[in-house]
ZAVOLUM-779293 format. One record per residue (C-alpha): x, y, z; residue in three letters; residue number from 1. Coordinates in nm, 2 decimals. Last residue first. Layout:
site px X | py Y | pz Z | code ALA | pos NUM
...
# end
This chain:
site px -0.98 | py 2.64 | pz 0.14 | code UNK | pos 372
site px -1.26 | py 2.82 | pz 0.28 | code UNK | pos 371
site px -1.46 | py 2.54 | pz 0.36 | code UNK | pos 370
site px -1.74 | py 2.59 | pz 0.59 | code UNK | pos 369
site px -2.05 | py 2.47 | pz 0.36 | code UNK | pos 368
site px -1.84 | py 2.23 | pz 0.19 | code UNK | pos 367
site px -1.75 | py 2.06 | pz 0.47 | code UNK | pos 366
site px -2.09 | py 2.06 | pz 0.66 | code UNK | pos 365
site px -2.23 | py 1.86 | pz 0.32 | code UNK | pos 364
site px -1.91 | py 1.58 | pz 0.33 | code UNK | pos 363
site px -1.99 | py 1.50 | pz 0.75 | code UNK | pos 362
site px -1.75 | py 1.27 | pz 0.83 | code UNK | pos 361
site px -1.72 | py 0.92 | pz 0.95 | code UNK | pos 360
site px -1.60 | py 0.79 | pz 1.26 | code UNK | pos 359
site px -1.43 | py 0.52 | pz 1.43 | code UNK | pos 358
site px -1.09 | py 0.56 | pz 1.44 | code UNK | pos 357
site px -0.94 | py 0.28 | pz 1.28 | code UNK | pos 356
site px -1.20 | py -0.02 | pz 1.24 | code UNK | pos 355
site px -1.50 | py 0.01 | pz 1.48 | code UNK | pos 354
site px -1.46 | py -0.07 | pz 1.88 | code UNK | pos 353
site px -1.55 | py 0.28 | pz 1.97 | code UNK | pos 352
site px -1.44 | py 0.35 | pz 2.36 | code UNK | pos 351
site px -1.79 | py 0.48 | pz 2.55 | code UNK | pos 350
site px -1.78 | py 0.83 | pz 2.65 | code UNK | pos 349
site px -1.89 | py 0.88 | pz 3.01 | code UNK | pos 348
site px -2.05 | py 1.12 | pz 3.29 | code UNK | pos 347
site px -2.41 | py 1.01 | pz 3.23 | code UNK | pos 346
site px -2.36 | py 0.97 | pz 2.84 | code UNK | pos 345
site px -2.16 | py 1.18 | pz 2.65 | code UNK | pos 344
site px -2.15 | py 1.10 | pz 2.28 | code UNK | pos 343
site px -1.79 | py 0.99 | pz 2.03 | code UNK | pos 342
site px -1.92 | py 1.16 | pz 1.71 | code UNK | pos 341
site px -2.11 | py 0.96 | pz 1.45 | code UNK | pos 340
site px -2.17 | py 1.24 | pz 1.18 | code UNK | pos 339
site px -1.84 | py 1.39 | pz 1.26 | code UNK | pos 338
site px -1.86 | py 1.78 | pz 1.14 | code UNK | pos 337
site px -2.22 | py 1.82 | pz 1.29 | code UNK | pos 336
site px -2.12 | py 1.94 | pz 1.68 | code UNK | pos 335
site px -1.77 | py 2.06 | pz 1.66 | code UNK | pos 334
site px -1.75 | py 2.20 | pz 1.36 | code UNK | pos 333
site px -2.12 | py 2.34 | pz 1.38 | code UNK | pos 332
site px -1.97 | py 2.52 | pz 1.69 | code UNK | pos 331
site px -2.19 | py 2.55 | pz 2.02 | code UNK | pos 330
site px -1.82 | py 2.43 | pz 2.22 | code UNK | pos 329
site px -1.91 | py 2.24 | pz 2.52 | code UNK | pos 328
site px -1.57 | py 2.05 | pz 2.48 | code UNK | pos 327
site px -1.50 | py 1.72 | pz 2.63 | code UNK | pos 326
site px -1.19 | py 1.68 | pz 2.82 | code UNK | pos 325
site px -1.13 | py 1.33 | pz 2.86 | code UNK | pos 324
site px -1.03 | py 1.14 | pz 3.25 | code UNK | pos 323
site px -0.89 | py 0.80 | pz 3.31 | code UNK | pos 322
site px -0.48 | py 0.79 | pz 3.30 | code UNK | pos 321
site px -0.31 | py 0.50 | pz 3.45 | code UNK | pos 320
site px -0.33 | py 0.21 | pz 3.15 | code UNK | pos 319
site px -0.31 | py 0.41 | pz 2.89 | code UNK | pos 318
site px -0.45 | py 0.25 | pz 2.61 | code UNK | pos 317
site px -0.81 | py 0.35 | pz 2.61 | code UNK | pos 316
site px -0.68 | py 0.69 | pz 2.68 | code UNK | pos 315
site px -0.51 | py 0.68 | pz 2.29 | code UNK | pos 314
site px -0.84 | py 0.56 | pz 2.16 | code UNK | pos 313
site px -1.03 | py 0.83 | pz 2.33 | code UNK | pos 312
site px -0.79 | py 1.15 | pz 2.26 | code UNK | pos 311
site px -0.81 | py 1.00 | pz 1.85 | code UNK | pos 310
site px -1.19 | py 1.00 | pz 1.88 | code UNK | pos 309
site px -1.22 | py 1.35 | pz 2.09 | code UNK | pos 308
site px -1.02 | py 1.52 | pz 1.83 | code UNK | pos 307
site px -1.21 | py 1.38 | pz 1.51 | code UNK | pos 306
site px -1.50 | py 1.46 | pz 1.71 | code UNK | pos 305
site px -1.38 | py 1.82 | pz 1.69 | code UNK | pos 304
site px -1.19 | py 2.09 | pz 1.91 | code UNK | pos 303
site px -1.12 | py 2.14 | pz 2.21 | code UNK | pos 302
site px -0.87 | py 1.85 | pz 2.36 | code UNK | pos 301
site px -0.64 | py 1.93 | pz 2.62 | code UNK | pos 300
site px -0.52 | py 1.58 | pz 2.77 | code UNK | pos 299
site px -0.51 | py 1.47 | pz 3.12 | code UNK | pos 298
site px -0.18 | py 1.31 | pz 3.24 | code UNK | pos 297
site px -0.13 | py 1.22 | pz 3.64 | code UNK | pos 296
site px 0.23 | py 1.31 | pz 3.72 | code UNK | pos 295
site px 0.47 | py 1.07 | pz 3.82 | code UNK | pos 294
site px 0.81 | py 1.15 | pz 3.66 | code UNK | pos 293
site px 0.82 | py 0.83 | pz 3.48 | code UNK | pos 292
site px 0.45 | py 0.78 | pz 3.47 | code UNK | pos 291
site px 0.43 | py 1.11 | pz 3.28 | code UNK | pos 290
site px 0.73 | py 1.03 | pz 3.06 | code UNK | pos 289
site px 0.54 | py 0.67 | pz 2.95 | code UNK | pos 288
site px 0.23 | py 0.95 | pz 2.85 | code UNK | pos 287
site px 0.45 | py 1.19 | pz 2.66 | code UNK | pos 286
site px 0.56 | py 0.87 | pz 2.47 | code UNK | pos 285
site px 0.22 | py 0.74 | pz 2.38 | code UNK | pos 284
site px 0.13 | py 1.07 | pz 2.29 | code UNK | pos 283
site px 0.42 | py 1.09 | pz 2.04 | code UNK | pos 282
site px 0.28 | py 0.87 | pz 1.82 | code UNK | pos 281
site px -0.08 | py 0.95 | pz 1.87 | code UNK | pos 280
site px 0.00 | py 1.31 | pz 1.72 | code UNK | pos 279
site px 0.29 | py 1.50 | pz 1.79 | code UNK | pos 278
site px 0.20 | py 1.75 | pz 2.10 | code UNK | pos 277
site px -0.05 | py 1.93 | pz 1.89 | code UNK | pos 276
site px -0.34 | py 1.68 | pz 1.75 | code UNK | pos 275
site px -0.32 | py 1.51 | pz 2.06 | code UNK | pos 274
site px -0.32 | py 1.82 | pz 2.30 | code UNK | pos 273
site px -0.05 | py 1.72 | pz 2.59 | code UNK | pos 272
site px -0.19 | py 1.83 | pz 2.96 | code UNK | pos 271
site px 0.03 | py 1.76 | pz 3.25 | code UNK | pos 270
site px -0.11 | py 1.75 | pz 3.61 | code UNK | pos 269
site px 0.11 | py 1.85 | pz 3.91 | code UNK | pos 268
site px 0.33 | py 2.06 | pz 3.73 | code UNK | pos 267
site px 0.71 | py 2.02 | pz 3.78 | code UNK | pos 266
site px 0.82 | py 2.31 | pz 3.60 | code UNK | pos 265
site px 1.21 | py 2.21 | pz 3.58 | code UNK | pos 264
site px 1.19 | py 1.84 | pz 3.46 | code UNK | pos 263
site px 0.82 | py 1.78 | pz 3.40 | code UNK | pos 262
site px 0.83 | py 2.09 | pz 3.13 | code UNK | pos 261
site px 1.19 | py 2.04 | pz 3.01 | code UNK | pos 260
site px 1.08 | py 1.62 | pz 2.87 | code UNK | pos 259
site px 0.77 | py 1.83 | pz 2.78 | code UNK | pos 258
site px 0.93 | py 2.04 | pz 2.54 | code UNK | pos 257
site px 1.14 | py 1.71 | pz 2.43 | code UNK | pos 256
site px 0.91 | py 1.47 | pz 2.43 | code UNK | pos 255
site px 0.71 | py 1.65 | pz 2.13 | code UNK | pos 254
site px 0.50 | py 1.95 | pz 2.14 | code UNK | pos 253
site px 0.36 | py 2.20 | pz 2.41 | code UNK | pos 252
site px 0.09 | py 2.39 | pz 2.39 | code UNK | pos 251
site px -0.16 | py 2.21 | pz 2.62 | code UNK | pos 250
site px 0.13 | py 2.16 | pz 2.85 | code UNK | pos 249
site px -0.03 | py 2.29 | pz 3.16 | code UNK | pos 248
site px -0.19 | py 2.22 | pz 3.51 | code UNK | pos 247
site px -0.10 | py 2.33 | pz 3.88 | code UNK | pos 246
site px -0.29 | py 2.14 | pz 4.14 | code UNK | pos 245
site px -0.44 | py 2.39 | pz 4.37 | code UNK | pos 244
site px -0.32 | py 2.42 | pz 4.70 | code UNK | pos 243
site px -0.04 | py 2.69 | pz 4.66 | code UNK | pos 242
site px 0.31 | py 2.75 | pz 4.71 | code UNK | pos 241
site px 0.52 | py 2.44 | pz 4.57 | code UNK | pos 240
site px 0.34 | py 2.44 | pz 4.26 | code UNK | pos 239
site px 0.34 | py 2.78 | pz 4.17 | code UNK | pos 238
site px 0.74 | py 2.81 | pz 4.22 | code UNK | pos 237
site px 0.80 | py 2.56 | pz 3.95 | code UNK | pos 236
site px 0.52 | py 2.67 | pz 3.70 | code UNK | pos 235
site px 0.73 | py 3.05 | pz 3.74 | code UNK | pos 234
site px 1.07 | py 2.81 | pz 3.72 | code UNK | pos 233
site px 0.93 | py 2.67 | pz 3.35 | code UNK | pos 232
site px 0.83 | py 3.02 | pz 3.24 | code UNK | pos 231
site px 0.83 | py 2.91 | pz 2.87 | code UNK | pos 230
site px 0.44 | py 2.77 | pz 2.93 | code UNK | pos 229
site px 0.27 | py 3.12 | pz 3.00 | code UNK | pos 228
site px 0.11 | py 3.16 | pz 3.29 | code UNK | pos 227
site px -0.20 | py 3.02 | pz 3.45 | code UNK | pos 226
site px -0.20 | py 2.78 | pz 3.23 | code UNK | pos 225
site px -0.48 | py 2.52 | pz 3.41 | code UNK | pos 224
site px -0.57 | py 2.57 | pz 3.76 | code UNK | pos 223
site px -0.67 | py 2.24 | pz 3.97 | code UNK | pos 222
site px -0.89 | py 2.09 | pz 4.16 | code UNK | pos 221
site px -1.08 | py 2.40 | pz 4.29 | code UNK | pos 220
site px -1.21 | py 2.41 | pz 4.64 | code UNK | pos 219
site px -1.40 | py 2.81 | pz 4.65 | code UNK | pos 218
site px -1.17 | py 2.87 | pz 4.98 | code UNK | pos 217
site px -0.90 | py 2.95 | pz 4.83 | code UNK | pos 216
site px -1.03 | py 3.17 | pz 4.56 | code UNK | pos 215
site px -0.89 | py 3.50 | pz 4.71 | code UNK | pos 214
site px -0.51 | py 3.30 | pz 4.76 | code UNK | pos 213
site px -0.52 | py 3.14 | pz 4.45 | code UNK | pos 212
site px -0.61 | py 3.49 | pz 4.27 | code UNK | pos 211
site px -0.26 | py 3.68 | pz 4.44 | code UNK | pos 210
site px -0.07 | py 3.35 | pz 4.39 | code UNK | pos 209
site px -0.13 | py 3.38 | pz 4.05 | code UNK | pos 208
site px -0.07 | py 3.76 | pz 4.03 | code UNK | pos 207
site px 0.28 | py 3.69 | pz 4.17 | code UNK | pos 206
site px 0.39 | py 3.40 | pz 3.94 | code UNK | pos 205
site px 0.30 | py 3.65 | pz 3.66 | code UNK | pos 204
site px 0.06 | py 3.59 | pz 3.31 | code UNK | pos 203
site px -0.27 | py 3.57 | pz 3.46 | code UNK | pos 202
site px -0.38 | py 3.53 | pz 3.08 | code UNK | pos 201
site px -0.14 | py 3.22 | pz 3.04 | code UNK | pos 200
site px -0.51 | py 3.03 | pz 2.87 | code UNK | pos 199
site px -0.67 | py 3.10 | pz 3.21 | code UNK | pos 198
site px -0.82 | py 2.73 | pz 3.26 | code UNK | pos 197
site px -1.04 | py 2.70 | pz 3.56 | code UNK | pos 196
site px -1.08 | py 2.33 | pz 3.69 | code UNK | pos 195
site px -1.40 | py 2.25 | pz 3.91 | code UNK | pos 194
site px -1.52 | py 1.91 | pz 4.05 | code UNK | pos 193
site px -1.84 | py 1.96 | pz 4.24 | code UNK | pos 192
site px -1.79 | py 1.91 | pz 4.67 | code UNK | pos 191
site px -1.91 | py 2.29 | pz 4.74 | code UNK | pos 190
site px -2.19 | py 2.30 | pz 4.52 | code UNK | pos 189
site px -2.20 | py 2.35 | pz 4.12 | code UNK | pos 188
site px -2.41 | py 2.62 | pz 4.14 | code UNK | pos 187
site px -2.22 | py 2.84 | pz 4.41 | code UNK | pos 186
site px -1.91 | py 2.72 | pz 4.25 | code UNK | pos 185
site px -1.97 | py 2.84 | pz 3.93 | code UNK | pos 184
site px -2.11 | py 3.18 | pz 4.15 | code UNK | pos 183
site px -1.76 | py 3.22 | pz 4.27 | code UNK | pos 182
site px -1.55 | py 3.16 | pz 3.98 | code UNK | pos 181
site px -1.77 | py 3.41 | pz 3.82 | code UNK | pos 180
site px -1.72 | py 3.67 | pz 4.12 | code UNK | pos 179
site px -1.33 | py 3.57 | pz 4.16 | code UNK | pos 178
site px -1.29 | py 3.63 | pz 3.78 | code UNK | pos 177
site px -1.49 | py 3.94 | pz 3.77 | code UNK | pos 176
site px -1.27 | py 4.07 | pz 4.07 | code UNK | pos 175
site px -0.97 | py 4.01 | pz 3.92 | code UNK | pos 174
site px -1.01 | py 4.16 | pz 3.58 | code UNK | pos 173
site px -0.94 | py 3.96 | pz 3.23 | code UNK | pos 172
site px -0.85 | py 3.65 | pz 3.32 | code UNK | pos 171
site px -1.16 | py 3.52 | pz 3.22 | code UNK | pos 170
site px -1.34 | py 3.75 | pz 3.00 | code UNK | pos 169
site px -1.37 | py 3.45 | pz 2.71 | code UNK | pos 168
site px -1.12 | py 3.16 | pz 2.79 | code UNK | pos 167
site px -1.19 | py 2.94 | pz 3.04 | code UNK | pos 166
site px -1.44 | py 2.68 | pz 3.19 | code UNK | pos 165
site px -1.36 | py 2.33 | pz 3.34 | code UNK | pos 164
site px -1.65 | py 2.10 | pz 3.47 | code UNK | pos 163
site px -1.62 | py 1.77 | pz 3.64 | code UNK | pos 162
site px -1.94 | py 1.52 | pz 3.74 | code UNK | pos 161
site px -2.11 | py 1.59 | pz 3.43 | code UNK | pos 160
site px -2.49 | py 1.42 | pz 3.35 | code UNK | pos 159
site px -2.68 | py 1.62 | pz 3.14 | code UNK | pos 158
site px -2.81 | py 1.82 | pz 3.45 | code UNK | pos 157
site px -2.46 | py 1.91 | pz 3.55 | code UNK | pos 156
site px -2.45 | py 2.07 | pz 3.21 | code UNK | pos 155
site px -2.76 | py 2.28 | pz 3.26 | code UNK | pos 154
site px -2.69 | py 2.39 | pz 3.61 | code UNK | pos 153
site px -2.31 | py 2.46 | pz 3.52 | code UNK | pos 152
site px -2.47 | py 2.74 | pz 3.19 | code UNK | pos 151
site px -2.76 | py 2.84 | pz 3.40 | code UNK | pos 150
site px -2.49 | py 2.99 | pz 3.68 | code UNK | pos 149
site px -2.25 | py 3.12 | pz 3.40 | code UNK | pos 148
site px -2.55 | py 3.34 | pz 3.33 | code UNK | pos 147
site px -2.59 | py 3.44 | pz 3.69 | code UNK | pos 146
site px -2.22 | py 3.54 | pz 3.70 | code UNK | pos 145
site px -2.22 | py 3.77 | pz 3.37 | code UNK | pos 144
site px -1.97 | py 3.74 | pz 3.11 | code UNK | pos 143
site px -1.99 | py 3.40 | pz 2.98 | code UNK | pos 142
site px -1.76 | py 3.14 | pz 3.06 | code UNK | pos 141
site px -1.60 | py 2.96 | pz 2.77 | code UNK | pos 140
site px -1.70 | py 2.55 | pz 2.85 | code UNK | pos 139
site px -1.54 | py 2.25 | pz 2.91 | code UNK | pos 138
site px -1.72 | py 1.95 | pz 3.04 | code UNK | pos 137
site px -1.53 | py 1.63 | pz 3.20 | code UNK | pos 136
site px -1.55 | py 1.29 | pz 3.09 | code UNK | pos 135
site px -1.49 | py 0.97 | pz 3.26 | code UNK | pos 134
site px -1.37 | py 0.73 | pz 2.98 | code UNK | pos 133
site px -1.57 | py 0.41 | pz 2.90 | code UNK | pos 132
site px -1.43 | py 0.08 | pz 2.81 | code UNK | pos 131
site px -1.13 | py 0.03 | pz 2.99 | code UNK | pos 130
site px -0.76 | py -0.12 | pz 2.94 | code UNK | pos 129
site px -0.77 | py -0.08 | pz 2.60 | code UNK | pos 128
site px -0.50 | py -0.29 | pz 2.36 | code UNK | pos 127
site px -0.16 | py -0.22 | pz 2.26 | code UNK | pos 126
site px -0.18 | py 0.09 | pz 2.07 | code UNK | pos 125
site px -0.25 | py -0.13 | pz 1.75 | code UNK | pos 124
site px -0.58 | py -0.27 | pz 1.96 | code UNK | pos 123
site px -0.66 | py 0.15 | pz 2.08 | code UNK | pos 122
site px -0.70 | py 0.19 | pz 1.69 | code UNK | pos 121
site px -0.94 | py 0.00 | pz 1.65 | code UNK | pos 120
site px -0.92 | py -0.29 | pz 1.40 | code UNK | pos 119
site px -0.97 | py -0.42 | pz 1.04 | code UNK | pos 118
site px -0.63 | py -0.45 | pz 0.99 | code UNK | pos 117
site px -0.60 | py -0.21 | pz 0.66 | code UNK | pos 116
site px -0.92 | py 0.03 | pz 0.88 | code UNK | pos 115
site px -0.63 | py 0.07 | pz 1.21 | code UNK | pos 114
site px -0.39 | py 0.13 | pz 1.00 | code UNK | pos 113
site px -0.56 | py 0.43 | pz 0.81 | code UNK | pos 112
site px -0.69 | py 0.56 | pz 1.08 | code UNK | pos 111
site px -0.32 | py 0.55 | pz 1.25 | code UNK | pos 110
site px -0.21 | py 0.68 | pz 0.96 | code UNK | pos 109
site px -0.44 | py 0.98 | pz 0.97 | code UNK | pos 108
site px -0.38 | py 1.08 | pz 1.36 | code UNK | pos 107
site px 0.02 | py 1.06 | pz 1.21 | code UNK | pos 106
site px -0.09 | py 1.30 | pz 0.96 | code UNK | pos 105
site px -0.26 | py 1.56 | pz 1.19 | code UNK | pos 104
site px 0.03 | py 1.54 | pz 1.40 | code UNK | pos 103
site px 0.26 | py 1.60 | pz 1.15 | code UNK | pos 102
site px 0.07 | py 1.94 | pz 1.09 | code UNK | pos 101
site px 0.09 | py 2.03 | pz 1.46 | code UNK | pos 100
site px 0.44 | py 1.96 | pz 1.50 | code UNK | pos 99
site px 0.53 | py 2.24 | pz 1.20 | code UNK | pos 98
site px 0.30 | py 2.43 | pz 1.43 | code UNK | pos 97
site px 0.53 | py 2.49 | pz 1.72 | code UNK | pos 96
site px 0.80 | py 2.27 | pz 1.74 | code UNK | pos 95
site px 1.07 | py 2.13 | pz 1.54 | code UNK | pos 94
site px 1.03 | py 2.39 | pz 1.29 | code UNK | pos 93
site px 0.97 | py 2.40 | pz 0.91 | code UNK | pos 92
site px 1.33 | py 2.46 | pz 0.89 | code UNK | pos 91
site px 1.38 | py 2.09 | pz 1.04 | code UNK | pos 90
site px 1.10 | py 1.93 | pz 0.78 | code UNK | pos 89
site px 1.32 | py 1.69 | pz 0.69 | code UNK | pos 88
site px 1.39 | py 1.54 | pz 1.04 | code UNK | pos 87
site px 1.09 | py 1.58 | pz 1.16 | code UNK | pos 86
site px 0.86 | py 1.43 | pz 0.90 | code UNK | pos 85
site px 1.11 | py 1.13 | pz 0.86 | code UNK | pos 84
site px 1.08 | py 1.02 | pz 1.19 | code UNK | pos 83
site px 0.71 | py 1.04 | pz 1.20 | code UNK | pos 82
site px 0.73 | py 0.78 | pz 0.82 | code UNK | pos 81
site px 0.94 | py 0.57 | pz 1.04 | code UNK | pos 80
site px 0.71 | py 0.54 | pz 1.34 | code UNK | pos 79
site px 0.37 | py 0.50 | pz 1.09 | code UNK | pos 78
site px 0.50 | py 0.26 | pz 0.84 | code UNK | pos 77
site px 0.19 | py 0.16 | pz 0.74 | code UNK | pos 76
site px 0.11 | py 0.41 | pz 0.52 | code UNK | pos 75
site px 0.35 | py 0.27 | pz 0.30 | code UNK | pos 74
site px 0.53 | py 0.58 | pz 0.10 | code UNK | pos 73
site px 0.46 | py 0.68 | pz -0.21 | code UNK | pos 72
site px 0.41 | py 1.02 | pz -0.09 | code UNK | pos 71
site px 0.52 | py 1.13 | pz 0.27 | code UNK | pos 70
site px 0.84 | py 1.38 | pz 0.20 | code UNK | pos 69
site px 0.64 | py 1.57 | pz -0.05 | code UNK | pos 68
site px 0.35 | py 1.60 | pz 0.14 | code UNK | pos 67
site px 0.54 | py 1.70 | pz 0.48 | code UNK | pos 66
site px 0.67 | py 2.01 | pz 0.29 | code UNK | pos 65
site px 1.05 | py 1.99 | pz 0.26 | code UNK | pos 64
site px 1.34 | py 2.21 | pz 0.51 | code UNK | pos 63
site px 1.59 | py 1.99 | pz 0.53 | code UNK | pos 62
site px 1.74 | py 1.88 | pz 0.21 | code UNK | pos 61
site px 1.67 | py 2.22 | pz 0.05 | code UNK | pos 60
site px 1.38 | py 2.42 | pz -0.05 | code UNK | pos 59
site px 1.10 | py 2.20 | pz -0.04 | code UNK | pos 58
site px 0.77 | py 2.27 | pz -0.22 | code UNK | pos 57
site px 0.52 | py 2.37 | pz 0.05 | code UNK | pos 56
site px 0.21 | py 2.14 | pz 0.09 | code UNK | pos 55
site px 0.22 | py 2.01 | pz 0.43 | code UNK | pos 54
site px 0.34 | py 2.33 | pz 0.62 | code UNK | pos 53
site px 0.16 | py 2.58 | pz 0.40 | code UNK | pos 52
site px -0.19 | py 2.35 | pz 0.45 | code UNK | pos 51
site px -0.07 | py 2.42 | pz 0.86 | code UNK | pos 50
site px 0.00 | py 2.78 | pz 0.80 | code UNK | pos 49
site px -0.37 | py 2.80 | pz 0.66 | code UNK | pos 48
site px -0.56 | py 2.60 | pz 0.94 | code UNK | pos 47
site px -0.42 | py 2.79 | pz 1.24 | code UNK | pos 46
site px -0.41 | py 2.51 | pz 1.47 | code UNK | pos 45
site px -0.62 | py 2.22 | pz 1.66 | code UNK | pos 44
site px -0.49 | py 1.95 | pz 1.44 | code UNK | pos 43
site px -0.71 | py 1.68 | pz 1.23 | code UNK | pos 42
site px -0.70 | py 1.32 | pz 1.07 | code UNK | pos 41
site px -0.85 | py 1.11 | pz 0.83 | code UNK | pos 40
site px -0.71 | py 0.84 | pz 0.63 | code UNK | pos 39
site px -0.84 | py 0.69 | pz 0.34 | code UNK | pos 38
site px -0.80 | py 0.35 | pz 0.24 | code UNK | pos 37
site px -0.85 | py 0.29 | pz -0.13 | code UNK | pos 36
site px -0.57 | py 0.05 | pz -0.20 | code UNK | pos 35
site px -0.39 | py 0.33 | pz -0.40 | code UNK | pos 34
site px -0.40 | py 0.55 | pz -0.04 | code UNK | pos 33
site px -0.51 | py 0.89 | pz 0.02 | code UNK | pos 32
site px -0.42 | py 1.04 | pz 0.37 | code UNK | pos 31
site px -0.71 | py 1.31 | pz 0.43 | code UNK | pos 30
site px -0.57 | py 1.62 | pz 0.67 | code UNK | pos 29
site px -0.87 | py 1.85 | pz 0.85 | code UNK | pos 28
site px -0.81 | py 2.21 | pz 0.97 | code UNK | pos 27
site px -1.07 | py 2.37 | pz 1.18 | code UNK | pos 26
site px -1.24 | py 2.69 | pz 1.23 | code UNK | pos 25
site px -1.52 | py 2.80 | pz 1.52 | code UNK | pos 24
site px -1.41 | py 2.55 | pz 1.79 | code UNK | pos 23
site px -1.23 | py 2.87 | pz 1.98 | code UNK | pos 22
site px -1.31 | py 3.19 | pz 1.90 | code UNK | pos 21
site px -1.29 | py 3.34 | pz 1.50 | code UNK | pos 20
site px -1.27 | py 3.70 | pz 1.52 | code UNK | pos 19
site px -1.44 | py 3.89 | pz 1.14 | code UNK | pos 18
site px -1.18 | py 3.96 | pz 0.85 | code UNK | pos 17
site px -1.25 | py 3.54 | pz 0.71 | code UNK | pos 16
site px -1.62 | py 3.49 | pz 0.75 | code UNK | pos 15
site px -1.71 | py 3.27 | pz 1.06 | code UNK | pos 14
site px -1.74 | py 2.93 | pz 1.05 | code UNK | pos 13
site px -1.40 | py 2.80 | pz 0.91 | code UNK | pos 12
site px -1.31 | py 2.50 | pz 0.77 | code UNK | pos 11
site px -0.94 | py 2.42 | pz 0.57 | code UNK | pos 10
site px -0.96 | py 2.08 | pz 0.42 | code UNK | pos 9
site px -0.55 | py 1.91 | pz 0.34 | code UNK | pos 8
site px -0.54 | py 1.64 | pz 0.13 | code UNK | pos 7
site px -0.29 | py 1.40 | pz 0.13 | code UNK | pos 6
site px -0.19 | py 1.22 | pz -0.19 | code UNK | pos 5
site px -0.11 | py 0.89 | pz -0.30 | code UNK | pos 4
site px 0.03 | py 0.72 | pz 0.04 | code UNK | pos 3
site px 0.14 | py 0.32 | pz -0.12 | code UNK | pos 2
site px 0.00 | py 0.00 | pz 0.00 | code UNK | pos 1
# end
């Protein structure tokens, strides 16, 4: 079996001039195969530099697009084919989004492996040591307390046990952050889980432990990015001073960011994005450095079903972590893109056992949001 083309299917929801939030655009990869197998993968990045990434002419022995580099090749040869990415796509960079675009591949060749064998992907990985993954809700807050109040009542009503919100005015102003935070709380009930994700929007060490110290008593389990991911001693230093557990790594990529991260930031909880860190590929290794150093792993993942499928198949196989984000996003991406997306149920998503990863897409919602 030989890789024919890749295609590369740029969504977006919003017209391009106006802001674009969070689950509102979307890049998809397709790995085309002679034997008819096709592929289907995703990163959660800027759509256009990732298409610029994969189909770029190369320039010199190091610096090809990841097209070029991939075709003819046997699909199969998922560890090799990674290898070769990276190391000819060097001037492309090592991290950032020239990682996101491979990971969107390698999330398409583990479809495509996983449909040649006639098997889930979480068998290739080893095999699932559960079949349902607790689940916990992510929403963006809105900016009034007594609306964020409806928004927890209605999700605890569909069955969530853990809600995270971030993004939107959080972060913004202390005192409408402790007064949403607050009334979530309020909602939720004093022994709810709650995670806050500030998306590096406290920015210092300082004004962290200003906020944990005013929110102390509103029990949260932990605080996601408080600052920005570089400041590896500012993550150190949080840690050892407050209750919280300190979370990150959502925008990290490869072993080697988060090989630094666990080393000098220590965080208590370690978030790699599938589609970001280095696809399923480099999950599994990010996971076996998590146990290393032990720190519980909970992926980031906000984006589409073909997100939440690859997160769930690479859980299934990871024997020691138990817990999916699951995104609240109101996006047409996110809620019609995957005809048969991965449900909640009553705190739960179930682990697919169909061929690959499991899901089919929706051809009419991608040509109504394609821009590219």
């Amino acid at each position: 079996m030989k890789i024919t083309d890749i295609e590369v299917i740029c969504l977006r929801v919003p017209k391009i001039g106006t802001r674009c939030v969070w689950g509102e655009d979307a890049v998809i990869v397709k790995v085309h195969t002679d034997e008819g197998i096709v592929g289907i993968g995703e990163t959660d990045s800027s759509p256009l530099v990732v298409k610029s990434i994969i189909e770029t002419p190369n320039s010199n022995l190091a610096c090809f697009g990841l097209k070029e580099i991939l075709i003819g090749e046997n699909p199969l040869d998922i560890e090799r084919l990674w290898n070769k990415m990276y190391n000819m796509s060097n001037y492309l960079g090592r991290r950032g989004a020239g990682i996101h675009a491979i990971s969107a591949i390698d999330i398409a060749l583990w479809d495509i492996a996983g449909k040649y064998h006639n098997v889930p992907v979480y068998e290739l990985l080893g095999g699932k040591y559960r079949d349902k993954i607790r689940a916990y809700g992510t929403f963006i807050p809105a900016d009034t307390p007594g609306e964020n109040k409806k928004i927890v009542k209605d999700l605890i009503n569909k069955g969530f046990t853990s809600l995270k919100f971030g993004g939107g005015i959080l972060g913004d102003d202390p005192d409408t952050d402790y007064e949403i935070i607050k009334a979530v709380r309020e909602e939720a009930g004093e022994e709810f889980e709650l995670q806050i994700d500030l998306a590096a929007k406290w920015k210092t060490p300082e004004h962290t432990l200003y906020m944990a110290e005013r929110l102390k008593d509103l029990n949260l389990n932990w605080i996601e990015e408080p600052i920005g991911s570089d400041d590896l001693i500012g993550y150190k230093n949080l840690v050892n001073s407050i209750k919280p557990m300190i979370a990150g790594g959502e925008t990290l990529t490869t072993t080697h960011e988060f090989i630094q991260f666990l080393e000098i930031g220590e965080p208590d909880l370690v978030q790699p994005d599938v589609t970001r860190c280095g696809g399923i590929t480099e999950s599994m290794k990010i996971y076996e450095l998590s146990k290393q150093y032990g720190v519980k792993l909970v992926p980031h993942g906000f984006s589409t079903g073909i997100l939440i499928a690859a997160t769930v198949h690479f859980l299934a196989a990871c024997e020691t972590t138990d817990l999916i984000e699951y995104s609240q996003s109101t996006s047409p991406l996110f809620k019609d893109l995957v005809k048969n997306k991965i449900p909640f149920k009553d705190g739960f998503v179930k682990v697919p056992n169909g061929p690959g990863l499991g899901i089919e897409l929706d051809e009419e919602v991608i040509n109504k949001y394609r821009i590219f």
